[in-house]
N, C-alpha and C positions, 0 to 999 in steps of 0.2 A: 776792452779795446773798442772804438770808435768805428761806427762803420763809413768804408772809403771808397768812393768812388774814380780811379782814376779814368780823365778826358784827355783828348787832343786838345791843345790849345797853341798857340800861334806866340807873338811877340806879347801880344795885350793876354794876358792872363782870364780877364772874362770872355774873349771871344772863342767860345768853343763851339768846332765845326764839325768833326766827325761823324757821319750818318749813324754810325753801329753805336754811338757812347750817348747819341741822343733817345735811343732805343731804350738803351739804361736808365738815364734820367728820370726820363718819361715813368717808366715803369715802376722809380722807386716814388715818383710823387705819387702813380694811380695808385699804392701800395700804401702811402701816408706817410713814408718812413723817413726818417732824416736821415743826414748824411755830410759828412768832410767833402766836396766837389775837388777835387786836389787837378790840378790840372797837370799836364802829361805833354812832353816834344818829342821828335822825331830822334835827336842825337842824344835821348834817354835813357836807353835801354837797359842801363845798368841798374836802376830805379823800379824796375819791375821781375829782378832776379828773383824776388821771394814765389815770383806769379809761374817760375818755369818758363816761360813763354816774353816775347818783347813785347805784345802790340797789345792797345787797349780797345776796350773797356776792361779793366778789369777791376773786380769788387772788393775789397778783404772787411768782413761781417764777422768781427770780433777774432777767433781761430781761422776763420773757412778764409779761402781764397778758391773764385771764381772767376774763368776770364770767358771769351767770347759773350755777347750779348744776348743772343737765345741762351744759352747756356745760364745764363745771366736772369734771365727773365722766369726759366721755368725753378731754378733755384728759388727767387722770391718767391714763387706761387707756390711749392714746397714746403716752405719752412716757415710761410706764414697766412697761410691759409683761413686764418679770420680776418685776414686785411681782403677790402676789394677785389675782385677778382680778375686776372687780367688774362683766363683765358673764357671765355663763354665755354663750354661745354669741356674739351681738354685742348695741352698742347698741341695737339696732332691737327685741329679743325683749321689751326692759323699759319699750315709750314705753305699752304700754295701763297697767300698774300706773300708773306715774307719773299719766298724764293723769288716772286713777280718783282718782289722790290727791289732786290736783289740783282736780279739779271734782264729786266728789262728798264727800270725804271733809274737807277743808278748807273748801269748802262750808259743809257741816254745822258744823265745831269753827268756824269764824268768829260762825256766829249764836250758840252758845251761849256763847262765854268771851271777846266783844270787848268787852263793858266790864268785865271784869277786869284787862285792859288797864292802861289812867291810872295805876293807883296804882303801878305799876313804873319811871313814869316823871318826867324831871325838869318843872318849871312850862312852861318853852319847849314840850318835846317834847310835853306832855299837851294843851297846843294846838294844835300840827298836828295832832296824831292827832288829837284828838276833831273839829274841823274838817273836818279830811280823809276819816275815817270815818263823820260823819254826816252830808256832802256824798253819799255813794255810798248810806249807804243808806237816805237821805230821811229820818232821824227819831234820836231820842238815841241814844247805845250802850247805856243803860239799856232801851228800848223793844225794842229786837233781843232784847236777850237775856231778857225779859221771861216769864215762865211756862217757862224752859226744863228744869226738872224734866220739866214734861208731853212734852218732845220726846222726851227724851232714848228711849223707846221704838223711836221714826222712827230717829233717829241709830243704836239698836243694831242694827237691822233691814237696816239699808244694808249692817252690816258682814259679812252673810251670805257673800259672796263671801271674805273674808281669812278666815273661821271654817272654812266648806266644807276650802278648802285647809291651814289647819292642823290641820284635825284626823287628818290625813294625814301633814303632816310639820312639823318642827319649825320650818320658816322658810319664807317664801316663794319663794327660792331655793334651796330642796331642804332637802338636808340641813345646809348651811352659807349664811351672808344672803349676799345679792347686793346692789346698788342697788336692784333694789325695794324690799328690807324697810326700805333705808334713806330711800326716799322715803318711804313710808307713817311709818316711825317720828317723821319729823321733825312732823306732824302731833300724832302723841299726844304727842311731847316738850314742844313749843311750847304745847300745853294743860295740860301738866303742871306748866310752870316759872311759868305765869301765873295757873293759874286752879285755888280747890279743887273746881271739880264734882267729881265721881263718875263718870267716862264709862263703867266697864266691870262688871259683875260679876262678883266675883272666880273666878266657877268657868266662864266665858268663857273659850274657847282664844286669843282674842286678847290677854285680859290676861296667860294664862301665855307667851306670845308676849313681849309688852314688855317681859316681866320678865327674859327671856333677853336682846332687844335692850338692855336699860338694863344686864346683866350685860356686856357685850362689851367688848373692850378694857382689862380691869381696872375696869369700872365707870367708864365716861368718863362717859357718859349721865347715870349715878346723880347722881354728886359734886354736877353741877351743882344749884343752890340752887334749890329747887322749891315745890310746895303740897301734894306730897305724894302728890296723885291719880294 
C-alpha cells in the first residue's frame, strides 16, 4: 500500500495551509520519502475513520496509521533511520522549539490572519470554521484580527529568540534544518498560503531564514499557491 499523507486544504486542492500537516511534509521530504499528498476539509471526517481520530495530519505507511505530527515525525525517525536525520541528537532536544511554536508563535499568527481564512474555503467548511472559531474566541474573525497592523510590532518582538539564534547560524538546527526549523516553518507557511499581511521585514534574519526554508527540497514550500508574504 502507498504511503499517504493526509492535509488541510481549502476550495483549490494545491493550497495546503495547516501549520501541523506542513510539519509533516517537511519532514517526509527531509526523510527523502515519497508520498500520495491527498488533501483533507474540514466537513471530512468521515474520510479519516480508519485514523480513529478526525483531524490531520495524518499518515497511513502501508499497514501503520499515524496521526498527530510530532507523533508523525518521531515515527519517520523510527522506522527509518538510515534516511537523514531529523532529530540532531533525540526527540526530546526539539519539544521546547516546538511547544515555542506552538504556544507563542501560532498564538500570535492565529490572531492576526484568522479571518483570512473563509475565503479559501468551500460554503459548508466556511461555516464550521467561522462557527468553530468564533465559538473559542468569543467574537467575529473580523474582530480578532482587527487593528492588526498595530500588533504586528508585539508579533516581531516575540520572534527575538529565532533571530538571536540565526544570526549565528543559518538554520535552527545548525548548519542544516532539523524538525524544529520545520515546526517553526509550518507557522509562517500556513500564514503565507492564507494570508497577505506582511509579518517580516525583509532585512530580518528570520525572513532570510524562510526564504532558505521555502528554497528546500527543490522549492516544495514555494510551489505551493500562496499570497505571497
Amino acid at each position: 500500500m502507498a504511503r499517504v499523507l493526509y492535509e488541510l486544504a481549502g476550495t483549490d486542492p494545491a493550497r495546503r495551509f495547516s501549520p501541523y500537516c506542513w510539519r509533516s511534509r517537511m519532514a517526509l521530504a527531509h526523510k527523502d520519502l515519497e508520498a500520495d499528498y491527498q488533501p483533507w476539509r474540514f466537513t471530512e471526517a468521515e474520510s479519516l475513520a480508519f485514523s480513529g481520530q478526525a483531524k490531520v495530519p495524518v499518515l497511513r505507511d502501508g499497514e501503520r496509521v499515524v496521526f498527530d505530527s510530532g507523533a508523525i515525525a518521531e515515527y519517520l525517525e523510527r522506522i527509518y533511520p538510515d534516511r537523514p536525520a531529523l532529530f540532531p541528537g533525540t526527540p526530546e532536544a526539539s519539544r521546547f522549539i516546538v511547544a515555542w511554536a506552538d504556544t507563542v508563535l501560532n498564538a500570535h499568527l492565529v490572531r492576526l490572519i484568522v479571518s483570512d481564512i473563509p475565503q479559501w474555503l468551500g460554503e459548508g467548511e466556511q461555516a464550521y470554521f467561522r462557527s468553530s472559531r468564533e465559538a473559542r474566541f468569543g467574537k467575529r474573525l473580523e474582530e480578532v484580527t482587527e487593528g492588526r497592523e498595530t500588533r504586528l510590532p508585539a508579533f516581531r518582538a516575540a520572534l527575538e529568540p529565532l533571530r538571536a539564534t540565526l544570526r549565528e547560524q543559518p538554520f535552527l538546527g545548525g548548519e542544516a534544518p532539523a524538525y524544529g526549523d520545520y515546526a517553526v516553518f509550518g507557522g509562517f507557511q500556513w500564514a503565507r498560503v492564507v494570508s497577505p499581511l506582511v509579518l517580516l521585514e525583509a532585512d530580518d534574519p528570520v525572513a532570510g531564514w524562510r526564504e532558505r526554508m521555502l528554497d528546500l527540497f527543490g522549492g516544495l514550500a514555494r510551489a505551493t499557491p500562496s499570497c505571497g508574504t
